[in-house]
C-alpha positions in Angstrom: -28.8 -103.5 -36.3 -31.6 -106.1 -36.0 -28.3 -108.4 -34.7 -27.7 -106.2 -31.9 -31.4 -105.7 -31.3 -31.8 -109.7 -30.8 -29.2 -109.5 -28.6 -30.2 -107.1 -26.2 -33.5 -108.7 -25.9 -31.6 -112.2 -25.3 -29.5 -110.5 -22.6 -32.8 -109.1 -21.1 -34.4 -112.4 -20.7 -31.1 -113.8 -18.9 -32.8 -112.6 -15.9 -31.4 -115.0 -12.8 -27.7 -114.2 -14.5 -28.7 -110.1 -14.6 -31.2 -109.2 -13.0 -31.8 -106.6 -15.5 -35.1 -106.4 -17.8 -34.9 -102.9 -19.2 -38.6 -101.7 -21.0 -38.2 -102.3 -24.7 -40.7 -103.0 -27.6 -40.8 -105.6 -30.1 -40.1 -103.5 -32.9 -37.9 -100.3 -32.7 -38.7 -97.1 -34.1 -37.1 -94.9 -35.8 -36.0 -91.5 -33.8 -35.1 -88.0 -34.7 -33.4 -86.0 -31.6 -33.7 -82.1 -31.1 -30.2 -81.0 -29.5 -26.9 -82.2 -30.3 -25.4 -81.9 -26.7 -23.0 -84.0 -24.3 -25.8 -85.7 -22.9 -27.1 -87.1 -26.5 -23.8 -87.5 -28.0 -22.4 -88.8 -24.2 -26.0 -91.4 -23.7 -28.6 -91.1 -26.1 -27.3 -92.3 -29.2 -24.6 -94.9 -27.7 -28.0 -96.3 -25.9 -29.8 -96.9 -28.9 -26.9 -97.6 -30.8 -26.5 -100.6 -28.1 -30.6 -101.7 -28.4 -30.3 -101.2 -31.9 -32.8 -98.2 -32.1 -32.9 -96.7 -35.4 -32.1 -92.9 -35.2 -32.8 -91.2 -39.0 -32.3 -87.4 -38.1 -31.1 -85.0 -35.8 -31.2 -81.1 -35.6 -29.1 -78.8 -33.2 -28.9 -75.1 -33.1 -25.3 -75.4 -33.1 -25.2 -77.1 -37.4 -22.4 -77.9 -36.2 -22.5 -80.3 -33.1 -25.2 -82.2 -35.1 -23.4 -83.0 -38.2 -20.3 -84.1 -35.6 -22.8 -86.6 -34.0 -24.7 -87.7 -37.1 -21.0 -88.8 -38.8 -19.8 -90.2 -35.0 -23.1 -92.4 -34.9 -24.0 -92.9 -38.8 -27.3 -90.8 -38.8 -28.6 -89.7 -42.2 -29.6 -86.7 -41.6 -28.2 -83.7 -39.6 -30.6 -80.8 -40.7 -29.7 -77.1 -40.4 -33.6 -76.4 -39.3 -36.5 -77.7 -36.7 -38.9 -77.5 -39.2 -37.4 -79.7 -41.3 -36.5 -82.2 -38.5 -40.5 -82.5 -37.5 -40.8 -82.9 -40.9 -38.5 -85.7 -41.5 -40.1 -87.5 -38.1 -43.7 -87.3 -39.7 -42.4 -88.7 -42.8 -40.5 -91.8 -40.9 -43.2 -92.0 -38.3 -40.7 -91.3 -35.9 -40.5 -90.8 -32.1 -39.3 -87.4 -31.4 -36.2 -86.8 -28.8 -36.3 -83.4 -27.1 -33.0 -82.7 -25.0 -32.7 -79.3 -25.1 -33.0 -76.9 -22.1 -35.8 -77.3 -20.0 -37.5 -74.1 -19.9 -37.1 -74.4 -23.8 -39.2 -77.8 -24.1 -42.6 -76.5 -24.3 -41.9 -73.8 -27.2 -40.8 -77.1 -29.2 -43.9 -79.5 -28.1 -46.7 -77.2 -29.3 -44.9 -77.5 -33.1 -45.3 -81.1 -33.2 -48.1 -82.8 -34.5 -51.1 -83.8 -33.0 -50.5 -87.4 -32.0 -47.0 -87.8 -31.9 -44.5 -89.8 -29.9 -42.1 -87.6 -27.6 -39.8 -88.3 -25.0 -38.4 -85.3 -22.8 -35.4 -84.7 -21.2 -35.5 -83.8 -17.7 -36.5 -81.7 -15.6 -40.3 -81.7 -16.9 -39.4 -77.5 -17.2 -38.0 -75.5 -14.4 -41.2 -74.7 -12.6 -44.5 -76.1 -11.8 -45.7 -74.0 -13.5 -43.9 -74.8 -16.8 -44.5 -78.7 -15.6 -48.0 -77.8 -15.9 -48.0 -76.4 -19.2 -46.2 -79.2 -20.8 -48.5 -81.5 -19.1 -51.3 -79.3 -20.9 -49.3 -79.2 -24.6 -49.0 -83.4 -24.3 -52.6 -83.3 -23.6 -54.1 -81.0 -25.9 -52.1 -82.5 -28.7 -52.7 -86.1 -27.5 -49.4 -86.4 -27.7 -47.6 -89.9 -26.5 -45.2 -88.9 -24.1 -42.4 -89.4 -21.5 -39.6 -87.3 -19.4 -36.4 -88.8 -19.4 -35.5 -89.6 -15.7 -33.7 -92.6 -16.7 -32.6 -93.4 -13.5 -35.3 -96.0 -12.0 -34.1 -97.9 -15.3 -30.5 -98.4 -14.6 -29.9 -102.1 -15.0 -28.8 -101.8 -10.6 -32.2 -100.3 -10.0 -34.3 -102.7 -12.4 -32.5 -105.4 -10.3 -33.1 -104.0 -6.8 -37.0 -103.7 -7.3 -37.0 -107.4 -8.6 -35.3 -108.6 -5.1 -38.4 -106.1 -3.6 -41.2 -107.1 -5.3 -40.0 -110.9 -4.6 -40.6 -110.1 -1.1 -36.5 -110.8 -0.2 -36.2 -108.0 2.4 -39.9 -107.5 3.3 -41.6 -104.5 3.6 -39.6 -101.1 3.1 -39.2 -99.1 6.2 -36.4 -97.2 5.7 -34.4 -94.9 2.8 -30.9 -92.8 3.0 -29.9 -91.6 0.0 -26.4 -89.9 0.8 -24.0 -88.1 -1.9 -20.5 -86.3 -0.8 -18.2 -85.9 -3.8 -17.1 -83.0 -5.7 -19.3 -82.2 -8.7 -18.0 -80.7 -12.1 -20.8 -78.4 -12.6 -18.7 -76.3 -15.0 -19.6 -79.1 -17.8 -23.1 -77.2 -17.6 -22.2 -73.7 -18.0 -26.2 -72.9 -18.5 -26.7 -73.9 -14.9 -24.9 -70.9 -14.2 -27.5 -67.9 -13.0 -30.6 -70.1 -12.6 -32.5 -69.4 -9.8 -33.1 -72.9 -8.9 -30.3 -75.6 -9.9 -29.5 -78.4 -7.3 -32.8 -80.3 -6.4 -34.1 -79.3 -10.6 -30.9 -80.8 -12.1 -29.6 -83.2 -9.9 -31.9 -84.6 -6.6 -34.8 -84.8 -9.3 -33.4 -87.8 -10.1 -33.3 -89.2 -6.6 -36.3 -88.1 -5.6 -38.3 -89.4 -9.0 -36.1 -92.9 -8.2 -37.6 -93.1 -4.7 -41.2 -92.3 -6.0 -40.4 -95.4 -8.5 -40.0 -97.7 -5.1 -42.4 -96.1 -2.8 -44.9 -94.1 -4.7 -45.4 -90.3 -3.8 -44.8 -88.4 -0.3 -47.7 -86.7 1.5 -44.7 -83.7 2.7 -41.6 -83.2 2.7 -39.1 -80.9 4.4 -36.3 -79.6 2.8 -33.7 -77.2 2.9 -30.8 -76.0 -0.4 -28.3 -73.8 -0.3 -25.3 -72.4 -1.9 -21.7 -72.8 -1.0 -19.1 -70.0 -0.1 -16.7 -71.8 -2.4 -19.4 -71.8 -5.4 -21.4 -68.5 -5.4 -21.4 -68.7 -8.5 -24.1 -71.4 -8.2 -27.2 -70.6 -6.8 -27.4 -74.2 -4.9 -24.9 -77.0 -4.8 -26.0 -79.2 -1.0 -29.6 -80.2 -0.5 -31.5 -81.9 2.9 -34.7 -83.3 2.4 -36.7 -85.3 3.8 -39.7 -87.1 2.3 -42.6 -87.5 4.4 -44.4 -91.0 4.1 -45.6 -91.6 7.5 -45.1 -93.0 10.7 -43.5 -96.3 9.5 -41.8 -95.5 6.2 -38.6 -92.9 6.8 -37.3 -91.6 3.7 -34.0 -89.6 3.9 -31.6 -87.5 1.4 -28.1 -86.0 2.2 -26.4 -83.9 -1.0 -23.3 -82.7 -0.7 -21.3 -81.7 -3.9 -19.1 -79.8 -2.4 -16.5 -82.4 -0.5 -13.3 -80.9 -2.0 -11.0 -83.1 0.7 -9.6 -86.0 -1.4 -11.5 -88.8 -2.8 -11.6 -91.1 0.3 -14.5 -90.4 1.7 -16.5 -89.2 -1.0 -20.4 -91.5 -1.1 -23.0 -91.9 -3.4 -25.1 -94.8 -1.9 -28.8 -95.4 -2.1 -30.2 -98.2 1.2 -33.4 -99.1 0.5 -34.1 -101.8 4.4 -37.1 -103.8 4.5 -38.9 -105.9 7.3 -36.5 -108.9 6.5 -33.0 -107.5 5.2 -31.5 -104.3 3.2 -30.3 -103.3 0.0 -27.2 -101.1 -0.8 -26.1 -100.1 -4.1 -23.0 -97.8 -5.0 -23.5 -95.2 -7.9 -20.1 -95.3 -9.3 -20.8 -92.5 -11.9 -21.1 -89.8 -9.4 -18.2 -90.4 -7.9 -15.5 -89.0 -10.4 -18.3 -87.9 -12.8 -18.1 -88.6 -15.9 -15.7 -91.3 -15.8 -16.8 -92.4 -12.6 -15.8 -95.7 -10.6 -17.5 -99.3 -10.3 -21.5 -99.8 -9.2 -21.8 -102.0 -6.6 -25.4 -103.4 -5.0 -25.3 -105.6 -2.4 -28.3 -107.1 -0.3 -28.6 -109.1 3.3 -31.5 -111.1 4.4 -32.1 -112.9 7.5 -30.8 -116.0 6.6 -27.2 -115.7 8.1 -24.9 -115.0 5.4 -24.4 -111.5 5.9 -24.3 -109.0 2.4 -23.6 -110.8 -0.9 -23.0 -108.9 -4.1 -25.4 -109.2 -6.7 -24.0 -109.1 -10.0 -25.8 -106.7 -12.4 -24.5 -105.4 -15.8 -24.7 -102.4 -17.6 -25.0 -98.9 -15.6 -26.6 -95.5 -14.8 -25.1 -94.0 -18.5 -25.4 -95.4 -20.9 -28.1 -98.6 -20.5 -30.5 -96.7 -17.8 -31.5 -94.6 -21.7 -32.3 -98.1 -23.6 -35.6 -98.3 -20.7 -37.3 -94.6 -20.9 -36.9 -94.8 -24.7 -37.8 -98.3 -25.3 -40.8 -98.2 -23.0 -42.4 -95.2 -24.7 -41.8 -97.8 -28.2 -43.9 -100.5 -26.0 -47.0 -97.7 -25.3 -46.7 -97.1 -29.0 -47.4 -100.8 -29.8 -49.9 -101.2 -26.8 -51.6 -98.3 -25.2 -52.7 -100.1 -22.1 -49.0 -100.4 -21.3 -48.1 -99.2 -17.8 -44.8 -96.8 -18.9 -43.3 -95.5 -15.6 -41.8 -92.5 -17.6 -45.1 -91.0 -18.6 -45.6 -87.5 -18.4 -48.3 -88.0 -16.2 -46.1 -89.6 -13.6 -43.0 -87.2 -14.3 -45.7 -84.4 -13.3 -46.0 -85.7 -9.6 -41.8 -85.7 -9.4 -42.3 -81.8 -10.6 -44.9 -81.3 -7.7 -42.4 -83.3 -5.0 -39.5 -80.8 -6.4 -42.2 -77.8 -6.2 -42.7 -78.3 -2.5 -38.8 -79.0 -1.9 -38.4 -75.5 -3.1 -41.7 -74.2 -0.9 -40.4 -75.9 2.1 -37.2 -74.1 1.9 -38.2 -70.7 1.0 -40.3 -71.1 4.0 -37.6 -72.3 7.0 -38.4 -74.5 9.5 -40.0 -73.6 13.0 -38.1 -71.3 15.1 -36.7 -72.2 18.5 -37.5 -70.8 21.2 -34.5 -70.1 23.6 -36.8 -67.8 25.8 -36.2 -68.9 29.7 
């Protein structure tokens, strides 16, 4: 394990051959996980099986599912109770992993102790309301904590803030995030029935990625909807646009309902500056989950037209070595700025909030009167 730890950190360092330096601490710590789903068997635990973090326990309602992962992933412990997971975690001094439903998070904070370490998965609850309360919980418990929206740590996004903060296309002016494919929401059956699904378990990511580049939105306007072909799904396409200004236009387009054929199915994020433009290709939308090649390319204004930059490691499964590893590096330093905190996850809840409040509310109507 200590191996594969060394090595991760030597890859990390190769920055001018990556371009990818994902948050991780000098030491692991060990981890017990609450929830046994897709999304830990499927990222979590081949993340930190890759960065060579050391995962001691795990606890699922479903016995089950957690003894199949803790055999798949050599875990000790697969406990039949929660009580006896926080236990084990206060008796390894271990980080806790909550993945379970969101509105189900908070119920499961307030029986940790005061003082622990916690990472969330997303959405921070499936209100502001419930955002709020967690908030609260971390607070009152001074708990060290962080919501999982792994996304601004996927090695492709790690690599396009490097070419921004080194100035190489200027100034941003200008962000279109467009995705057309065909989604399989029935690997989720408990999206099924929720009153709000699309922007709270999908565009969150999006929109917490752009907040990662550009900081937060004064407005937005947005608009989510169902589709005749998935009423079975309260929303499935989703317009928004995030207000920053006069100079800054920041643009999404979600579509997950392009049932024509693969060809012309997108999932593109183009970030433009003052002096060039980055694109980059999420390859695990398209086809999700076995999804096609990333691609990010850039242009500057020196001629050459777009060049590929080569980055390795993706969305799933290295974007999950960065939320958990940075949490590790607040443990060790508690001046260190960790762009997963809860604090910052709260302001994506409030973006989402409005996105909801915006289109509740409509846009201004036209007058046709002559």
């Amino acid at each position: 394990r200590r191996v594969l730890f060394r090595s991760i950190l030597t890859m990390a360092n190769r920055i001018e051959e990556l371009n990818y330096v994902p948050e991780m601490p000098e030491k692991a710590r060990n981890i017990v996980i609450v929830g046994a789903g897709g999304i830990v068997s499927g990222s979590h635990l081949p993340a930190y099986k890759m960065a060579g973090y050391p995962v001691v326990g795990i606890y699922d309602l479903d016995h089950e599912k957690a003894e199949k992962a803790a055999k798949e992933f050599g875990i000790p412990n697969a406990v039949p109770e929660l009580e006896q997971l926080i236990e084990l975690g206060v008796r390894e001094d271990a980080v806790f992993d909550i993945a379970v439903p969101a509105s189900k998070t908070a119920s499961i904070l307030r029986l940790l102790p005061d003082n622990a370490a916690v990472l969330m998965q997303k959405p921070m609850g499936e209100s502001i309301e419930q955002a709020k309360e967690i908030l609260d919980i971390c607070h009152a418990k001074n708990l060290t904590a962080g919501v999982n929206f792994q996304l601004r740590q996927a090695p492709y996004m790690i690599a396009a803030r490097k070419l921004i903060q080194d100035g190489v296309i200027g100034d941003i002016v200008d962000i279109d995030w467009r995705v057309v494919e065909l989604h399989p929401w029935h690997l989720w059956s408990f999206l099924f029935g929720l009153e709000r699904m699309e922007i709270n378990y999908h565009s969150i990511h999006y929109i917490d990625c752009i907040r990662s580049f550009v900081g937060n939105p004064k407005g937005v306007y947005c608009k989510t909807m169902q589709h005749p072909k998935m009423q079975a799904l309260s929303q499935t396409r989703t317009a928004i646009i995030m207000d920053y200004g006069d100079t800054l236009r920041v643009n999404l387009h979600i579509n997950h309902n392009h049932d024509y054929a693969p060809d012309y199915q997108e999932s593109t994020m183009k970030i433009e500056g003052i002096k060039g433009a980055i694109r980059i290709q999420l390859g695990l939308i398209l086809d999700y989950p076995t999804g096609r090649p990333d691609k990010v390319e850039y242009i500057t204004e020196d001629g050459k037209g777009w060049r590929e930059l080569e980055v390795k490691g993706s969305w799933f499964n290295e974007a999950f070595i960065g939320t958990m590893g940075g949490l590790m590096k607040k443990l060790e330093d508690p001046s260190y700025h960790y762009m997963n905190s809860v604090e910052d996850a709260y302001h994506t809840m409030c973006v989402v909030e409005a996105c909801y409040k915006s289109s509740e509310a409509g846009g201004l109507n036209v007058d046709y009167a002559q």
